[in-house]
C-alpha positions as CSV (number, residue, x, y, z in Angstrom):
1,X,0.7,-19.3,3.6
2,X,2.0,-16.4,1.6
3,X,3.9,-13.4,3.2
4,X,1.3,-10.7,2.6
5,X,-1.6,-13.1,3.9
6,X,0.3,-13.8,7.1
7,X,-1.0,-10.4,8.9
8,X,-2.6,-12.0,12.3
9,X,0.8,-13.4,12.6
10,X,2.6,-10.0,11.7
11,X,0.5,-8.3,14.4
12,X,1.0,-11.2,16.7
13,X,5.2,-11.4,16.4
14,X,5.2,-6.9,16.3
15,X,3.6,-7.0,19.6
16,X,5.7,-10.5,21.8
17,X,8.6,-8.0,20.3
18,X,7.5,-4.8,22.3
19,X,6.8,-2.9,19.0
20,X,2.8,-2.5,19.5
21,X,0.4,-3.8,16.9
22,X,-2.9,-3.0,15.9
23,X,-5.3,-5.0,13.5
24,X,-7.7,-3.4,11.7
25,X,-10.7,-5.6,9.9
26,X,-13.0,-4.5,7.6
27,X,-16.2,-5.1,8.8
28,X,-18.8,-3.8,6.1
29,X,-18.7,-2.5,3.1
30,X,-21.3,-0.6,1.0
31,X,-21.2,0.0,-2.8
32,X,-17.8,-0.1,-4.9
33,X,-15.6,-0.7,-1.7
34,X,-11.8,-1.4,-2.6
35,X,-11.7,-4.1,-0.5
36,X,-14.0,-7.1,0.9
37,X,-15.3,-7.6,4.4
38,X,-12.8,-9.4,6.3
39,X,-9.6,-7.6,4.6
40,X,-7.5,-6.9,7.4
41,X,-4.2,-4.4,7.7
42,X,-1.6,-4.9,10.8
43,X,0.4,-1.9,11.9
44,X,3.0,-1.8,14.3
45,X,4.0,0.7,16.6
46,X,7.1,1.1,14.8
47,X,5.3,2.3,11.8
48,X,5.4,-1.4,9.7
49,X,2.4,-2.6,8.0
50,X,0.7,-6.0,6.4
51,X,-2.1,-6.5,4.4
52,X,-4.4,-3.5,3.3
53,X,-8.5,-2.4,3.9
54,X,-8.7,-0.4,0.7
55,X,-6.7,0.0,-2.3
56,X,-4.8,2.9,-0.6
57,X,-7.7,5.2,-0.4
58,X,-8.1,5.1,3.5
59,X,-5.0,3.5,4.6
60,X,-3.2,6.2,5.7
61,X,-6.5,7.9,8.0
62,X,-7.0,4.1,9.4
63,X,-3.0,4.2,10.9
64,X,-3.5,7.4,12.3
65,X,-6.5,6.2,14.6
66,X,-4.1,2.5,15.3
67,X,-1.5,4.5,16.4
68,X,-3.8,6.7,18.7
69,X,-5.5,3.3,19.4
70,X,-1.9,1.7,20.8
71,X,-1.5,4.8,23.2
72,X,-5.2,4.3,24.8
73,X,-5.8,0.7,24.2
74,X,-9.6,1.3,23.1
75,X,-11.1,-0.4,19.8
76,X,-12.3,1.9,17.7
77,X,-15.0,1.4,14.7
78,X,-14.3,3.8,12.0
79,X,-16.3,4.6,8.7
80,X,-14.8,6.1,5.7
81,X,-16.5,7.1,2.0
82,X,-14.3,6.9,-0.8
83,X,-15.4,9.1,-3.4
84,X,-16.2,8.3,-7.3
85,X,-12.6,10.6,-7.9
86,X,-10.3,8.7,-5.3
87,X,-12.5,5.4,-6.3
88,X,-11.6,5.7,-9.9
89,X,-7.5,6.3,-9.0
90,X,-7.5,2.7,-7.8
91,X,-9.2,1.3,-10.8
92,X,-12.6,1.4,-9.4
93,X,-15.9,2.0,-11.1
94,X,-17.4,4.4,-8.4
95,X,-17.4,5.3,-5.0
96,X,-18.8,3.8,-1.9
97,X,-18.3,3.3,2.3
98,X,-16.2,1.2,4.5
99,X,-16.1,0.3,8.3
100,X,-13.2,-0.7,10.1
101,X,-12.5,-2.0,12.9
102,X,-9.3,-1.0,15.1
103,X,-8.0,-3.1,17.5
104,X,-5.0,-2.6,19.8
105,X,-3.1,-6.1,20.6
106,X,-3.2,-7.3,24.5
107,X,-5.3,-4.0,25.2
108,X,-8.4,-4.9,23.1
109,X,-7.9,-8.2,21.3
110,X,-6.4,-10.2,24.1
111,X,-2.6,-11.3,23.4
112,X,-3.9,-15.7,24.0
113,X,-6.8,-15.0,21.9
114,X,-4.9,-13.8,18.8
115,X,-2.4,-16.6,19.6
116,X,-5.0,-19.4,19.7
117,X,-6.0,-17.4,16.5
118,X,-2.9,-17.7,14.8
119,X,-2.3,-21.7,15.6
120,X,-5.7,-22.7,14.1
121,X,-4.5,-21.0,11.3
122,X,-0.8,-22.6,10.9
123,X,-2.7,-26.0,11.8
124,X,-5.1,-25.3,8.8
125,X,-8.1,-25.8,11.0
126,X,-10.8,-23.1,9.8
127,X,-11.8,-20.8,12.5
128,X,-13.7,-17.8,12.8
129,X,-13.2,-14.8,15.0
130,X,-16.4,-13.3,16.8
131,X,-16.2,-10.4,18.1
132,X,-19.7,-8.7,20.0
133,X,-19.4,-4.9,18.7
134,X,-22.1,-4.3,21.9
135,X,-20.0,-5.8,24.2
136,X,-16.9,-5.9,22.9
137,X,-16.8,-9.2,23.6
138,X,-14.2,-11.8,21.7
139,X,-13.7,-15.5,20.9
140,X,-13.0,-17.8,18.3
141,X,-15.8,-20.7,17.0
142,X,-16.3,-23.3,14.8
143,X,-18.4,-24.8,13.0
144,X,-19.5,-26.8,15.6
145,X,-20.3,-23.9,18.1
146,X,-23.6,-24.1,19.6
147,X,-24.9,-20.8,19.2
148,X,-23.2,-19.9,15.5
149,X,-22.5,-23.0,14.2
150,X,-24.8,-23.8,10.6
151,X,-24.2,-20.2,10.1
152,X,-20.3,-20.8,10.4
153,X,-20.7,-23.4,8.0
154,X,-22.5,-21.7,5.5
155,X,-20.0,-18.7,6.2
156,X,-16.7,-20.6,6.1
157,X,-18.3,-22.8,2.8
158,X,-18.9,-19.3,0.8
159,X,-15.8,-17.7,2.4
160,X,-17.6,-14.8,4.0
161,X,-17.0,-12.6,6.4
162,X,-19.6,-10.2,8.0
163,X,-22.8,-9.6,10.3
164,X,-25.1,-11.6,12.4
165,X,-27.1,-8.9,14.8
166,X,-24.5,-7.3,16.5
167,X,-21.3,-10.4,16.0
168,X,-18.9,-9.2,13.2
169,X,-17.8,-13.1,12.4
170,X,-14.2,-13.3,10.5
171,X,-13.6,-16.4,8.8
172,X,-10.5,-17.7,8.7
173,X,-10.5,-20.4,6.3
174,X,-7.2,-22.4,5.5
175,X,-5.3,-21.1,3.0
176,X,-6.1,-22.9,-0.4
177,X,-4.2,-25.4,-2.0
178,X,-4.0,-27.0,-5.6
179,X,-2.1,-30.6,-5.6
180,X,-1.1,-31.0,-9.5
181,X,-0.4,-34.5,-10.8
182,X,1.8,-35.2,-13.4
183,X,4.9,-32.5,-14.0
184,X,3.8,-31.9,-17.6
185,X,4.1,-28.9,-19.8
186,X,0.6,-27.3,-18.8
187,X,1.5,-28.6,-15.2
188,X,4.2,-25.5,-15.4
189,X,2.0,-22.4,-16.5
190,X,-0.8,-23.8,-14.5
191,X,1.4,-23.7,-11.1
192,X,2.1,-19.9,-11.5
193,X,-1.0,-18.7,-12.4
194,X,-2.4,-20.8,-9.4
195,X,-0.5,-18.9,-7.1
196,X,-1.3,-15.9,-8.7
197,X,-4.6,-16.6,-7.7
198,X,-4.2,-17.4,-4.7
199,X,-3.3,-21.6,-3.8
200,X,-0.2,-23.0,-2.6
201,X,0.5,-25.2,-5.8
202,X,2.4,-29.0,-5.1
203,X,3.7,-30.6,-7.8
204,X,3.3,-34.5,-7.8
205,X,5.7,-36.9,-9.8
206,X,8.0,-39.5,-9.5
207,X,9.0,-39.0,-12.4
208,X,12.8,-37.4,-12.1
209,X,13.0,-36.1,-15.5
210,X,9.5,-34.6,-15.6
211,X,9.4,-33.5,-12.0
212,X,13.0,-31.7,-12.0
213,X,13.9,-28.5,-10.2
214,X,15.0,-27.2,-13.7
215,X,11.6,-27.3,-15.4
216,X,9.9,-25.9,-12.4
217,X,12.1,-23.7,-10.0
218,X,10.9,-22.7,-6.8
219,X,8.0,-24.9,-6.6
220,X,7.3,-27.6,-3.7
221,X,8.0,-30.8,-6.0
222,X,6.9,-34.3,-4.6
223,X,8.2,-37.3,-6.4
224,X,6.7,-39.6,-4.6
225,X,4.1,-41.8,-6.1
226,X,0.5,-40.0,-6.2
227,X,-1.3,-41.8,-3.9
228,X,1.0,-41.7,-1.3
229,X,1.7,-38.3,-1.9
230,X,-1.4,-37.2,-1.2
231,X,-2.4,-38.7,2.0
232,X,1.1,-36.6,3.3
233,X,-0.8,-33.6,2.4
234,X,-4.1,-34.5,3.7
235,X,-6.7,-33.5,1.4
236,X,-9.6,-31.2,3.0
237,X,-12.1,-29.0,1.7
238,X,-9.7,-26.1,0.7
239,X,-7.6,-28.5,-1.6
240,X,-8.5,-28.9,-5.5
241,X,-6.7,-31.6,-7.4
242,X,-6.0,-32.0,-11.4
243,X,-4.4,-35.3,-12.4
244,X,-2.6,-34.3,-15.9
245,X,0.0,-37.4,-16.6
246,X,-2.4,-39.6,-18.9
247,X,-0.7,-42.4,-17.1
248,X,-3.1,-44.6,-15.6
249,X,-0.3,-46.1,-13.3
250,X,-0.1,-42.9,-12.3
251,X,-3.5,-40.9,-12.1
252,X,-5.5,-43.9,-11.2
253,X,-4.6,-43.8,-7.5
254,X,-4.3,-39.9,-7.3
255,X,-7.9,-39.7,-8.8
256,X,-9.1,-42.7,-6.6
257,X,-7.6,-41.2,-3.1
258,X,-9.0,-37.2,-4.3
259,X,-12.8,-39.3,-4.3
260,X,-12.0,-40.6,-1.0
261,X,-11.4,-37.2,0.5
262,X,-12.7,-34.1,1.1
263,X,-11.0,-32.0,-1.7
264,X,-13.6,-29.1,-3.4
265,X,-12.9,-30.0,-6.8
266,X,-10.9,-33.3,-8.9
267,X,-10.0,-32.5,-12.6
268,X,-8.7,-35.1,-15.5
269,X,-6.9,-34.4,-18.6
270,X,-8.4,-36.5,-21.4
271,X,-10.7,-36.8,-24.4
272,X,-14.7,-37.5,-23.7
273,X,-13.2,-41.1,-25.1
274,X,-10.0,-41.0,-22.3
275,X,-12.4,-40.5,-19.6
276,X,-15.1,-43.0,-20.6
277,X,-12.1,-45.8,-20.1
278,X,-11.8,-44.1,-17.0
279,X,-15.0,-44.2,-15.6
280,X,-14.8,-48.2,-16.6
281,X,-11.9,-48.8,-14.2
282,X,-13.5,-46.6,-12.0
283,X,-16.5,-48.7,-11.7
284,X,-14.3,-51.6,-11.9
285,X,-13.0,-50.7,-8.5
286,X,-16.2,-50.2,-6.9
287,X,-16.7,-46.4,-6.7
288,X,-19.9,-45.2,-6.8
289,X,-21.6,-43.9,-9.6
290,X,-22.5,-40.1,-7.9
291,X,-18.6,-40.2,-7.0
292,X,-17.3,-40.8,-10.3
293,X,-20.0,-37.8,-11.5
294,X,-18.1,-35.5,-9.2
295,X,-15.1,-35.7,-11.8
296,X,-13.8,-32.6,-13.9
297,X,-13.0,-34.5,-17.0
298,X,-12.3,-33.3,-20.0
299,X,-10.6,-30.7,-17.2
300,X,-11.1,-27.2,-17.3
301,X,-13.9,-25.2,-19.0
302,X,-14.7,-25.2,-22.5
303,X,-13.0,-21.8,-23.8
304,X,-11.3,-23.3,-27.1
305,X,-8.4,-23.4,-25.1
306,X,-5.2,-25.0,-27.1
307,X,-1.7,-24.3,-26.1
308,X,-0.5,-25.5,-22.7
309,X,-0.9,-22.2,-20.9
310,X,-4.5,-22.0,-22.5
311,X,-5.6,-25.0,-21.0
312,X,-4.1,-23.6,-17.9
313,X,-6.3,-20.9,-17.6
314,X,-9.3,-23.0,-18.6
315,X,-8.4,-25.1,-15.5
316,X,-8.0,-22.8,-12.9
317,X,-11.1,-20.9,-13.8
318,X,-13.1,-24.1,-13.6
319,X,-12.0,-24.5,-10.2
320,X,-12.4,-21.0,-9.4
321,X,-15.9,-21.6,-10.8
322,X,-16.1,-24.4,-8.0
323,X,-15.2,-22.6,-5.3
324,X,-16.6,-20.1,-5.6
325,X,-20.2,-21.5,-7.1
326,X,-20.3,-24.8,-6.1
């Protein structure tokens, strides 16, 4: 998980240190709002912050009301409208409204219930955080919670926080991840701009001279053969996989162990011809037909793209596309 998405955990470490924290969620928006439902911003009493619930428009009115929030220990639900001026200083179209919710640690939001909170997160377990705004009532459910649950799934599926009645639900959803196989040239631009976007990228190869510190510094490299590889990560539903080596050896098995799982999206480097010899050995090995369909191949969408970083950005926004379309 990246630094600046870690704010439950900022909020939970400021107050087992004494320093007082407050997280504040946004909890609706309403026309051009800086920031999505869900966004959430952790102060501390010593005046340190993480994450954000605008693009600076109402930041500094919302850590006013946390800090007053720490000295009472009441939750507090705020609304704010940014207007078209302040709106178009962030690089917004137009103005619109935001509520926020302000919640004082171990006053309000219970200390064990941030905490379990916080593990389901670290253990990539999706989770979402109900909270009654009637009642003030808090817990954490899944998707298999008897009251919430094919809403949860629908929720956590689309990634999307918000309203049912009076429940605010938060989704926590694992972070995302993109396990590239093959260290190739496009393998290089692609790993940056995934984490640009967003994923924790993993580079597989066993490769020593392609998967090499040198050619991609800073990234988690994996030289392990592909299959094995990925059943250490453990491929779920926030995991996209590209094969890129044009090694059967070598993307056979990643490809055949990304159908077995549960990953949201499985792309192949290759020519329409490439991937029809796939499909063969594919069917050869007995997976079925709607399985092999599933396949991203030739990878990436169809933007012209021709140099290595190109085809990276063709890549990612087809699995963008997937996530976010299905």
């Amino acid at each position: 998980m990246a630094d600046h998405d870690a704010i439950p955990e900022a909020a939970l470490e400021w107050h087992r240190t004494g320093q007082g924290a407050v997280l504040a969620t946004v909890i609706e928006t309403w026309g051009s709002a800086p920031r999505p439902v869900g966004s959430q911003l952790a102060v501390s009493g010593a005046g340190g912050m993480a994450g954000s619930v605008s693009g600076g428009c109402v930041e500094g009115a919302v850590i006013a009301e946390a800090l007053e929030a720490l000295g009472d220990g009441r939750p507090r639900l705020l609304d704010f409208g940014v207007s078209d001026e302040d709106a178009f200083a962030v690089g917004l179209a137009c103005g619109g409204r935001i509520r926020v919710l302000v919640e004082p640690v171990g006053a309000a939001l219970p200390e064990a219930l941030l905490a379990d909170l916080v593990a389901a997160r670290a253990a990539r377990r999706a989770v979402a955080y109900v909270v009654e705004t009637d009642s003030w009532a808090r817990r954490l459910a899944g998707p298999g919670d008897p009251d919430l649950g094919p809403v949860l799934a629908d929720r956590m599926r689309a990634d999307r926080s918000g309203f049912e009645g009076a429940a605010f639900i938060a989704i926590h959803n694992p972070p995302l991840r993109l396990a590239v196989v093959g260290a190739v040239h496009i393998a290089q631009p692609l790993v940056q701009m995934a984490r640009l976007a967003g994923f924790a990228p993993v580079v597989i190869d066993p490769r020593p001279a392609f998967g090499s510190e040198a050619r991609f510094p800073g990234e988690t490299l994996i030289d392990a053969w592909p299959d094995e590889a990925l059943a250490g990560l453990g491929l779920d539903a926030r995991t996209a996989v590209v094969t890129l080596t044009h090694d059967p050896k070598l993307d056979d098995p990643a490809i055949l162990a990304a159908l077995q799982s549960e990953a949201f999206y499985l792309g192949c480097l290759g020519s329409p011809r490439t991937h029809a010899k796939r499909v063969e050995r594919l069917q050869a090995a007995g997976v079925a037909p709607d399985r092999i369909a599933a396949i991203h191949a030739p990878v990436g969408l169809d933007i012209g793209a021709r140099s290595p970083a190109e085809i990276a950005v063709a890549i990612l926004a087809e699995i963008v596309q997937r996530l976010r379309r299905g």
